[in-house]
C-alpha positions as CSV (number, residue, x, y, z in Angstrom):
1,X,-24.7,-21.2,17.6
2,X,-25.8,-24.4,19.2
3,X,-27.0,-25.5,15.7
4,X,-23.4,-25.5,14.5
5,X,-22.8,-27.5,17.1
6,X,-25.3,-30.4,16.2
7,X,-24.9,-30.1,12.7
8,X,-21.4,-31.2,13.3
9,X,-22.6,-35.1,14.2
10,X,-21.8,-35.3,10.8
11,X,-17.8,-35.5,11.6
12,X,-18.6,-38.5,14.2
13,X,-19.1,-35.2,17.2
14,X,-21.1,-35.9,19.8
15,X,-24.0,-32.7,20.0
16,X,-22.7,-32.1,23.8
17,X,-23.2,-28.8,25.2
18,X,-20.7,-25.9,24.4
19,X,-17.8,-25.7,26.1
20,X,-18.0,-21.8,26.4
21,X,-20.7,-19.8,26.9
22,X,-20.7,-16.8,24.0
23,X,-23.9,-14.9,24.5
24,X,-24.0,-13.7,20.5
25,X,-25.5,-10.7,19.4
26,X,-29.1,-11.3,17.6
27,X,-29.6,-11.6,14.1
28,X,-30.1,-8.6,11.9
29,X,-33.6,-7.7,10.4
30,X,-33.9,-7.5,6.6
31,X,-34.0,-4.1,5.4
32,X,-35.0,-3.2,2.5
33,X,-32.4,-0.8,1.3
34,X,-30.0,-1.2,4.2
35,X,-27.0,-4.2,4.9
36,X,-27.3,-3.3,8.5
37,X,-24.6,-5.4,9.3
38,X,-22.5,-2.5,7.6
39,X,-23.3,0.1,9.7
40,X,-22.7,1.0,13.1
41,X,-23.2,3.7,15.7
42,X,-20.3,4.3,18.3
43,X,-19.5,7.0,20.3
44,X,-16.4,9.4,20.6
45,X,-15.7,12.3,23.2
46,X,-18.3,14.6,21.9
47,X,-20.0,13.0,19.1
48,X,-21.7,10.2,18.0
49,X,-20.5,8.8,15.0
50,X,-23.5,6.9,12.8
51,X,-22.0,5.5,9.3
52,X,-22.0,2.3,7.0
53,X,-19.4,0.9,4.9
54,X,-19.5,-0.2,1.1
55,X,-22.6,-1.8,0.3
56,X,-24.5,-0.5,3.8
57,X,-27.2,2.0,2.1
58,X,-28.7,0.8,-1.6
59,X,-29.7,3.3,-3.8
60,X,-29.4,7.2,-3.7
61,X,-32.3,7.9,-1.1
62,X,-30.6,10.0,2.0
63,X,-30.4,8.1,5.5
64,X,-32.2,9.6,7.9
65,X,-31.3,9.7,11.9
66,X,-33.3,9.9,14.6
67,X,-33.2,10.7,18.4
68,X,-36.3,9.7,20.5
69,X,-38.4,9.6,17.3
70,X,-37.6,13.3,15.9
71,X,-35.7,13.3,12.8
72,X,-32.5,15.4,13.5
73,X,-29.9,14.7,10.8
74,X,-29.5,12.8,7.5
75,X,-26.7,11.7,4.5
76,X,-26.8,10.9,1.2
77,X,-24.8,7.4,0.3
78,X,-21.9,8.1,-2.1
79,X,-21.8,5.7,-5.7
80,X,-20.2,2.9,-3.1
81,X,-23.3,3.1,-0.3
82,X,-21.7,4.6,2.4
83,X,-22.2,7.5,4.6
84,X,-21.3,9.2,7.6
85,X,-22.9,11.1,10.2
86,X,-21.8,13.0,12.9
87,X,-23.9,14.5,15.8
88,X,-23.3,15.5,19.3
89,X,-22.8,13.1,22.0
90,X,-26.4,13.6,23.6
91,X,-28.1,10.8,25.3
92,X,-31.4,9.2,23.6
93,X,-33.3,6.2,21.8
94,X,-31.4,6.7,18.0
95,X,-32.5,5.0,15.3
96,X,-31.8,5.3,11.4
97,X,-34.8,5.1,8.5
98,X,-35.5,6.1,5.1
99,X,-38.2,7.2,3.5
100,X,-41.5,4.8,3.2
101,X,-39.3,2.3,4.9
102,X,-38.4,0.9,8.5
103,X,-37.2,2.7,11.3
104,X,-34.5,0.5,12.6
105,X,-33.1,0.9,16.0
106,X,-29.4,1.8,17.3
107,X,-27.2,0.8,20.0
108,X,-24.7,3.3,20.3
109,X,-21.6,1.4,21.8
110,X,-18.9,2.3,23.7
111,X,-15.7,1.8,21.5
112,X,-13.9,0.3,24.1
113,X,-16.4,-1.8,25.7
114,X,-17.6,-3.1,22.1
115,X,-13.7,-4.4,20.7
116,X,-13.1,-6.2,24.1
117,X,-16.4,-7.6,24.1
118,X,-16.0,-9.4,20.6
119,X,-13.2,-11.0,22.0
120,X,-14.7,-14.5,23.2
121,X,-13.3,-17.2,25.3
122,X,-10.5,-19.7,23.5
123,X,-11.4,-22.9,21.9
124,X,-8.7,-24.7,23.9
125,X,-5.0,-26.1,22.2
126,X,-4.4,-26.7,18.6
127,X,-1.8,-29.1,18.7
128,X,2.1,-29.0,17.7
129,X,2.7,-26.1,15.7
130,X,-0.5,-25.2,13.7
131,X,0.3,-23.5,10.8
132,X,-3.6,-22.9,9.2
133,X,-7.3,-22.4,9.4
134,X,-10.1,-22.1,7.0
135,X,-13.6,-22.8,7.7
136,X,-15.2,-25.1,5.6
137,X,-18.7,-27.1,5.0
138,X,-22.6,-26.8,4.8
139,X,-23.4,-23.4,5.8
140,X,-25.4,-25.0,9.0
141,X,-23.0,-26.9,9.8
142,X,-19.2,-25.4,9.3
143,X,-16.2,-26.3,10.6
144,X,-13.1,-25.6,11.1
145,X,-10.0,-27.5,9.1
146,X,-7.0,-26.8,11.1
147,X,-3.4,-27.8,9.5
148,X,-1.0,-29.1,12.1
149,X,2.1,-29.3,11.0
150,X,4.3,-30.4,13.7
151,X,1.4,-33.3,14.2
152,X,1.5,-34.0,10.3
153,X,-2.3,-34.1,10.8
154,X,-4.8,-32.5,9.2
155,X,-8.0,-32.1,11.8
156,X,-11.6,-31.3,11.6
157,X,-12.9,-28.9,14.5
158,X,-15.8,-28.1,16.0
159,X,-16.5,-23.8,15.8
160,X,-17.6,-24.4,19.8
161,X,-15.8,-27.2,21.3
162,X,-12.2,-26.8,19.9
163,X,-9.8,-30.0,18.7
164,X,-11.7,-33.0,19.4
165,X,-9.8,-36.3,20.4
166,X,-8.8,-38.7,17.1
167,X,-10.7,-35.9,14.9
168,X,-7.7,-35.7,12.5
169,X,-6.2,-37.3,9.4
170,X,-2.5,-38.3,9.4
171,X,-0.3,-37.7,6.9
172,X,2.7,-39.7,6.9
173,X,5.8,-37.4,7.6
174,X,4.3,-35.1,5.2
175,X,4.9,-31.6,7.2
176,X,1.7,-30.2,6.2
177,X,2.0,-26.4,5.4
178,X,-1.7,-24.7,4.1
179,X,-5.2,-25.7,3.7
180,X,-7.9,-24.8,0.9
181,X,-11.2,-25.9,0.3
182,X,-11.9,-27.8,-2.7
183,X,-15.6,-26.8,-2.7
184,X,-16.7,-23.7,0.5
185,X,-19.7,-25.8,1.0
186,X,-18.0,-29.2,1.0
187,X,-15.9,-31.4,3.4
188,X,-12.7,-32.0,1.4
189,X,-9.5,-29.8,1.6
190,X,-6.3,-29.8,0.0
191,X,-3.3,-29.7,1.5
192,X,0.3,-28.8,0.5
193,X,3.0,-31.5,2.3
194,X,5.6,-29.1,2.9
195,X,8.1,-32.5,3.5
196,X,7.3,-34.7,0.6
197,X,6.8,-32.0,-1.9
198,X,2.8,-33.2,-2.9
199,X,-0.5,-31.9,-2.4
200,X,-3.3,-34.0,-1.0
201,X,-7.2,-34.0,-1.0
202,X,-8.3,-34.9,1.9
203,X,-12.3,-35.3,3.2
204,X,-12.4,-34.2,6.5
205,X,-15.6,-36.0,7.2
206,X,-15.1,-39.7,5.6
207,X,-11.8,-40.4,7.0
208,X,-12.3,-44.0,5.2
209,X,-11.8,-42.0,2.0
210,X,-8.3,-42.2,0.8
211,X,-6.3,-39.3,-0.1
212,X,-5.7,-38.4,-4.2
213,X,-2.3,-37.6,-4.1
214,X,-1.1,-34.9,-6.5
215,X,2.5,-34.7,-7.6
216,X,4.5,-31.7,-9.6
217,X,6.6,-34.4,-12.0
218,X,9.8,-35.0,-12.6
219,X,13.0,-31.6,-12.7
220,X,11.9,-28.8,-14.7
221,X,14.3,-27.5,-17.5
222,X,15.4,-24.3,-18.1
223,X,16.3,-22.0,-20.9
224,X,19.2,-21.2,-19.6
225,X,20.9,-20.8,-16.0
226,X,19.3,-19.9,-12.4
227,X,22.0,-19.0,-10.5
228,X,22.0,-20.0,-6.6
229,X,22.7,-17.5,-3.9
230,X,25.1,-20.2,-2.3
231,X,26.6,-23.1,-4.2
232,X,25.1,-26.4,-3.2
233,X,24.9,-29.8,-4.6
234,X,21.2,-29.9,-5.7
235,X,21.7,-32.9,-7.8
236,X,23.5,-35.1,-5.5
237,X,26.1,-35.7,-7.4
238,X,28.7,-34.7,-4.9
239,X,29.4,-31.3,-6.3
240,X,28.5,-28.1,-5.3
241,X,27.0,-26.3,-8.3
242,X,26.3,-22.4,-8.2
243,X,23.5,-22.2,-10.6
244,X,20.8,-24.6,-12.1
245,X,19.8,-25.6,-15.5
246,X,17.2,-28.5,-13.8
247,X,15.3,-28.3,-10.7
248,X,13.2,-30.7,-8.6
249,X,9.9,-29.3,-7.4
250,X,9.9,-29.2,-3.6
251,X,8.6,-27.7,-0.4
252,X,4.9,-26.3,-1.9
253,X,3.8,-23.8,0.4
254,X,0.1,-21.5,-0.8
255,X,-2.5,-23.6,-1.8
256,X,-5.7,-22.5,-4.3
257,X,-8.6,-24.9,-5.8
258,X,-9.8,-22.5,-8.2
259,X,-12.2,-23.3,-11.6
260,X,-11.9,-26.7,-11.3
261,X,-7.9,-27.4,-10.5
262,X,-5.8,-27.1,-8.0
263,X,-2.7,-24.4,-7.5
264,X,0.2,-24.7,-5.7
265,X,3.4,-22.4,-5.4
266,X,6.6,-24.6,-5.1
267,X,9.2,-22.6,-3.0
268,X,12.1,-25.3,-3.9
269,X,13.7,-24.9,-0.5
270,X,17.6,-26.1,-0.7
271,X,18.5,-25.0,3.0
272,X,17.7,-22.1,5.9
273,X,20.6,-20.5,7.5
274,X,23.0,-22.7,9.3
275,X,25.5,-20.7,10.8
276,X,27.8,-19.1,8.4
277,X,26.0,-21.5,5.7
278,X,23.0,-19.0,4.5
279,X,19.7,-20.1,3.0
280,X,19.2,-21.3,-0.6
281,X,16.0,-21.8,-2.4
282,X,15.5,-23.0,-6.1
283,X,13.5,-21.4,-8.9
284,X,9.9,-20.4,-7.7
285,X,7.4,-22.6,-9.6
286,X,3.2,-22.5,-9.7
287,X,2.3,-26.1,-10.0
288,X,-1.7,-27.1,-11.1
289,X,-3.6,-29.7,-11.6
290,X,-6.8,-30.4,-12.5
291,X,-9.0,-32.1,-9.8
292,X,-9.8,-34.9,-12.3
293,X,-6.5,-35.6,-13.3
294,X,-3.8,-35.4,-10.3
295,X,-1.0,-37.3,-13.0
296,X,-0.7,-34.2,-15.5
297,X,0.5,-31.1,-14.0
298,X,1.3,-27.4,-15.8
299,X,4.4,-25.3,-14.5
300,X,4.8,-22.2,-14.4
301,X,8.1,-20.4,-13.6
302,X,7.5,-17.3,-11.6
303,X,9.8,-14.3,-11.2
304,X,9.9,-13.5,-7.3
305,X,11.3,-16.4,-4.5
306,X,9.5,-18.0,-1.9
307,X,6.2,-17.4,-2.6
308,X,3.8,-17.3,0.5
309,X,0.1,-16.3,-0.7
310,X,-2.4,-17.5,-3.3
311,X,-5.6,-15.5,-3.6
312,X,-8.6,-16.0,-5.7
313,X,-9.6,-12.6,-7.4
314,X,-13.4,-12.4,-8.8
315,X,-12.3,-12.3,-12.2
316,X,-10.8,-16.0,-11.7
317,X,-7.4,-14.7,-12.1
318,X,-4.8,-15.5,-9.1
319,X,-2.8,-13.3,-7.1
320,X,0.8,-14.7,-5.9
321,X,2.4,-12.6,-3.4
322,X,6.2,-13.8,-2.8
323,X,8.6,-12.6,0.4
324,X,12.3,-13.0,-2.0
325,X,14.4,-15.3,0.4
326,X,13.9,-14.5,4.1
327,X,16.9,-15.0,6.2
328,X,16.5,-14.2,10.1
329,X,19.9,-12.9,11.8
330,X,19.4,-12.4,15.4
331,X,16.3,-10.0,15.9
332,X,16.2,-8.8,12.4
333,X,14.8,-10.4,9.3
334,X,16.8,-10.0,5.9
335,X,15.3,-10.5,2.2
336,X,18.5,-11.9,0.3
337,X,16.6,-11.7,-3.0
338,X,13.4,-9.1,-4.7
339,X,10.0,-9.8,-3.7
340,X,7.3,-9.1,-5.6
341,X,3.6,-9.6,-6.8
342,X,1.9,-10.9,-9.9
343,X,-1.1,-11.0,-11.3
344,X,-1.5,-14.6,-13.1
345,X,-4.0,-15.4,-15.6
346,X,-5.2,-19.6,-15.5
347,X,-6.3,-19.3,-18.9
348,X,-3.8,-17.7,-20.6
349,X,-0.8,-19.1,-18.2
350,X,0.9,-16.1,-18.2
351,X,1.9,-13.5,-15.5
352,X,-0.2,-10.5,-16.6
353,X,0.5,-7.9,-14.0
354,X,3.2,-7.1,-11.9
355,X,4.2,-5.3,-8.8
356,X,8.2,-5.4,-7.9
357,X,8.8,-4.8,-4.0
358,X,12.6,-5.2,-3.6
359,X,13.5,-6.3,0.1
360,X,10.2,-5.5,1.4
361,X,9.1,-9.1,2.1
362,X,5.9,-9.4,0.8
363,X,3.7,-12.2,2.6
364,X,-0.1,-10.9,2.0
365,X,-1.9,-8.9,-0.4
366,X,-5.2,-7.3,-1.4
367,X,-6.2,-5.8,-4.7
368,X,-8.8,-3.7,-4.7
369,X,-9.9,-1.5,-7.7
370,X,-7.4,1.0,-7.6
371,X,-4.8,-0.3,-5.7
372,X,-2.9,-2.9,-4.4
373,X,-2.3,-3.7,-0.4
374,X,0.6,-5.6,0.8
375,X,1.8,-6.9,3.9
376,X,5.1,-7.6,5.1
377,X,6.9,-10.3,6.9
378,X,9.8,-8.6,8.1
379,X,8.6,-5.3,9.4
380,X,5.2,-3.7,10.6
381,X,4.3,-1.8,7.6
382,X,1.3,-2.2,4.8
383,X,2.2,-0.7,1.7
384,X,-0.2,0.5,-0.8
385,X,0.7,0.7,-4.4
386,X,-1.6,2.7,-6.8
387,X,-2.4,0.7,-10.1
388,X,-2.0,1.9,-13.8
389,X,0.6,4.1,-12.7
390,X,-1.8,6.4,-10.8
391,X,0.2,7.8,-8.4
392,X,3.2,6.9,-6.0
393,X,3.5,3.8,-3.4
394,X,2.5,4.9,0.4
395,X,3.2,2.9,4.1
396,X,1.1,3.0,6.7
397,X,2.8,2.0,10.2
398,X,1.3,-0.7,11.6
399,X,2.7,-0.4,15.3
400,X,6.4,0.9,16.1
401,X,7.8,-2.8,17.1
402,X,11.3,-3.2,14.7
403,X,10.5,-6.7,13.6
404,X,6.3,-8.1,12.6
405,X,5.0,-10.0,10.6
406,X,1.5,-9.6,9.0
407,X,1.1,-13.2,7.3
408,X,-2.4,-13.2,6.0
409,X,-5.1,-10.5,5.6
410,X,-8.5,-11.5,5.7
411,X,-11.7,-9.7,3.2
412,X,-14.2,-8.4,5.2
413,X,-17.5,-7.3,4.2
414,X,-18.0,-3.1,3.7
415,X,-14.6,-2.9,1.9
416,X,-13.1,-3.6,5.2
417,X,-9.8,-5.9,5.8
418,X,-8.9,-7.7,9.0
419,X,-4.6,-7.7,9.2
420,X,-3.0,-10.0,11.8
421,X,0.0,-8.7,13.9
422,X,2.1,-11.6,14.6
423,X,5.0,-9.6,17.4
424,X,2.0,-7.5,19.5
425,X,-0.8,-10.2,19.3
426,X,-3.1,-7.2,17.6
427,X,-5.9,-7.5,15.1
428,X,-6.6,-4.2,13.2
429,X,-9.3,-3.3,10.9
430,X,-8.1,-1.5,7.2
431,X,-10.1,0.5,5.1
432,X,-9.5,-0.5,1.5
433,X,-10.8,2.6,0.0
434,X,-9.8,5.7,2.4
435,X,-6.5,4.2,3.7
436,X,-7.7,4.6,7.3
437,X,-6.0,1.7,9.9
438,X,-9.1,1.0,12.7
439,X,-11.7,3.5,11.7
440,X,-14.5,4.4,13.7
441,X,-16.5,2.4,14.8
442,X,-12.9,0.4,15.6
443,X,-11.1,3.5,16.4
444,X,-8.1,0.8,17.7
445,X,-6.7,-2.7,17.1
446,X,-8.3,-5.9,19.0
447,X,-6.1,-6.6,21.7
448,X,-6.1,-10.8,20.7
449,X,-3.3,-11.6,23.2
450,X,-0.4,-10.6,25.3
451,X,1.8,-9.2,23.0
452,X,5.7,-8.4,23.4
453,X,7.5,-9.8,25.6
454,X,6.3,-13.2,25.4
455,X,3.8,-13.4,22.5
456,X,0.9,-16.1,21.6
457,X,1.8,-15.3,17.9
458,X,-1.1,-14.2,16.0
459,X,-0.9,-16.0,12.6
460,X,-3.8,-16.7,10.7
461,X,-7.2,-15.2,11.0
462,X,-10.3,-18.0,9.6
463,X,-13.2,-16.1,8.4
464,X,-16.9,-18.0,8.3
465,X,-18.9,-17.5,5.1
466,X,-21.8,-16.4,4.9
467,X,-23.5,-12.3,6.4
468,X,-23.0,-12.4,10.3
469,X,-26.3,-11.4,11.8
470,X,-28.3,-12.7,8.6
471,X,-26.8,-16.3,7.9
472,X,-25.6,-16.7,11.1
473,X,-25.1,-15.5,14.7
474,X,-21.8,-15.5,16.6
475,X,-18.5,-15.5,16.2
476,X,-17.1,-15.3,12.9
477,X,-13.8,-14.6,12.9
478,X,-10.9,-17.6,14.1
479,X,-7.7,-16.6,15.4
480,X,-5.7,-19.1,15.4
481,X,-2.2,-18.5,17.3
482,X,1.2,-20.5,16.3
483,X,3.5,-20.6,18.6
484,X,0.5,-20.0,21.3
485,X,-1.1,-23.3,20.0
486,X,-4.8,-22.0,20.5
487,X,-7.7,-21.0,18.5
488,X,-10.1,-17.8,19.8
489,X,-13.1,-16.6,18.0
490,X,-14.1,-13.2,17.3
491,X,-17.6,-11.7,16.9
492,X,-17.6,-8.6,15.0
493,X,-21.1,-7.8,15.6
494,X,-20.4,-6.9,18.8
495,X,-18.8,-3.9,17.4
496,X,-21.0,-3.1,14.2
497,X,-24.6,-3.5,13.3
498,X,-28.1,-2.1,15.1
């Protein structure tokens, strides 16, 4: 990791020792028919527990296991490349191998030990309340661009050193929201300003740069009426009207750079509860803009409030997941209006598929191939809805706390998901294709922070491109904590790999 480090003079960082001390797992050998980053070997009560994920084994050829150099067991991969084998907990040198090719070593690791192990020391504060994280930049030199909104400041940060002193760009009572790469590889972002209803691009690296400033235009008309859930005066004319023919496009929220334009969702904010005076939000709008061309935006009306998530999907069409309007009573959270998620084609600018969620509160998804994961903001629960009408919606409990929110899942390599508990400070690992919350070698959650009563708030979880162990060694997951105002990395190869 001290290369990251280095490679990081680039953003004006002096190439000072660490601050921490990590000790990261070595790199992975090639293989030539295994990801060995996908598999692991762990141990339970009486077993020992040797398997890969999606992707681990290429080709049909069994895996072979061995203990002290005598082949005892093997398994053949299923059509995804994964396997699983389980053997009795007796002690030896194991090792996996397939035929003609390397025999590769195994650690077998100690469940426990292994999750609190990945679990490095914090990167330090994160300023007044940070509200995002991606990773961004050359792949030998990433870094971190961390949105802090209470700051209005957008800030460059160094993967071993934390927030670095006047590392940040300014924007002028702009409330920034969410952060998205313009190019992985890059050093430009852009940002939605919650506050004055733009986006900006930003580079993180050439402050001298100015920002392009992209705006949604002028009210949007409607066809006919969108009615309000409380009257208000949205045109300032002095009267309170209870439904809208013409809207302004304000508070952006999820932003996407995506085939050459940029997308943000406009959640058209009127007001949050104030006392007896409950929240209103205007029509939900996806705003682009090509990055060429920041003075020509398309809308796009969309059919569920307060959208929270944009996700890419590999066949350049865009997930939107949206919550309905959230309204927090007390130590409950209520969803005035439907949630919901869509499937929404660039090219076509139409909503293609749809998933309707009522009062669940939908603030994360994952589509996989045959179904679709959601998370809520209101309550600790994952739903997964089958797709094409292949069978009937499922939860899976995420803990037993009343109230959670899970506000952004994270793709993992092997099929795997990374879900964020924001109430019990908890990390847990999903299996897309059986279902499973923490399987083995996880078995349970990370424990990130302290958790009820007074919680750091796990909110978003960074991921670094790239294979850990292959591209890169160390930590590549970033916690970053809101109300806890920290950043903490996570090294999952602590937990999986030879």
């Amino acid at each position: 990791m001290k290369r990251v480090a280095c490679g990081l003079a680039l953003l004006g960082f002096a190439c000072a020792e660490p601050a921490v001390v990590w000790s990261p797992e070595p790199a992975v050998p090639e293989h030539p028919s295994l990801r060995l980053e996908r598999i692991y070997a762990t141990r339970s009560a009486t077993e020992i527990l040797i398997g890969g994920f999606d992707g681990a084994a290429i080709g049909p050829a069994p895996v072979g296991v061995e203990r002290d150099g005598v082949r005892i067991t093997q398994a053949t991969p299923d059509a995804h490349g994964r396997f699983r084998i389980a053997t009795p907990a007796v002690d030896g040198d194991w090792a996996i191998t397939r035929a003609g090719e390397p025999t590769v070593g195994l650690r077998v690791r100690d469940p426990e030990v292994a999750r609190a192990a990945a679990l490095l020391e914090g990167l330090g504060g994160a300023g007044l309340t940070p509200n995002d994280l991606v990773i961004v930049g050359p792949k030998h030199a990433p870094f971190g661009a961390l949105v802090r909104s209470g700051d209005h400041a957008v800030s460059a940060i160094d993967l071993e050193q934390g927030l670095q002193p006047d590392s940040g760009r300014f924007l002028d009572r702009a409330n920034p929201w969410f952060a998205a790469p313009v190019d992985p590889e890059g050093t430009e972002v852009v940002v939605s300003a919650y506050a004055s209803g733009e986006v900006q691009r930003l580079d993180l690296v050439n402050r001298a740069r100015p920002p392009v400033i992209y705006r949604p235009g002028g009210p949007v008309e409607l066809a006919k009426a969108w009615p309000l859930l409380e009257p208000r005066d949205v045109d300032e004319d002095g009267t309170a009207e209870a439904s809208v023919l013409r809207y302004p496009l304000i508070t952006p929220q999820p932003v996407l750079v995506l085939g050459g334009r940029i997308y943000a969702a406009y959640t058209g904010v009127i007001s949050v509860r104030l006392g007896s005076r409950g929240p209103v939000q205007l029509p939900p709008t996806l705003v682009s803009w090509a990055l060429d061309d920041p003075d020509n935006p398309r809308r796009t009306l969309l059919p569920f409030h307060n959208p929270q998530e944009l996700r890419a999907l590999p066949d350049g069409r865009i997930l939107v997941v949206a919550s309905g309007v959230l309204d927090p009573r007390g130590d409950r959270v209520e969803v005035r209006t439907p949630g919901g998620v869509v499937v929404y084609d660039p090219m076509t600018d139409r909503v293609v598929e749809r998933f309707d969620l009522a009062d669940f509160g939908a603030g994360t998804a994952v589509l996989s191939e045959e179904s679709l994961w959601v998370g809520s903001l209101a309550r600790p629960i994952l739903r997964r809805i089958p797709r094409f009408g292949s069978g009937d919606p499922t939860e899976l409990l995420v803990n037993d706390e009343e109230v959670d929110s899970i506000f952004r899942m994270i793709e993992l390599d092997g099929g795997l998901v990374a879900v964020p508990s924001f109430n019990t400070d908890r990390l847990h690992v999903l299996d897309l294709r059986t279902g499973q919350l923490n399987p083995p070698p996880f078995f349970e959650p990370f424990l990130v922070g302290p958790g009820r009563p007074v919680f750091s708030g796990l909110q978003v979880v960074a991921r670094r491109p790239g294979r850990i162990g292959v591209d890169f060694t160390g930590p590549d997951l970033f916690l970053l904590f809101g109300p806890g105002s920290s950043i903490t990395p996570l090294e999952l190869r602590k937990v999986m790999g030879p």
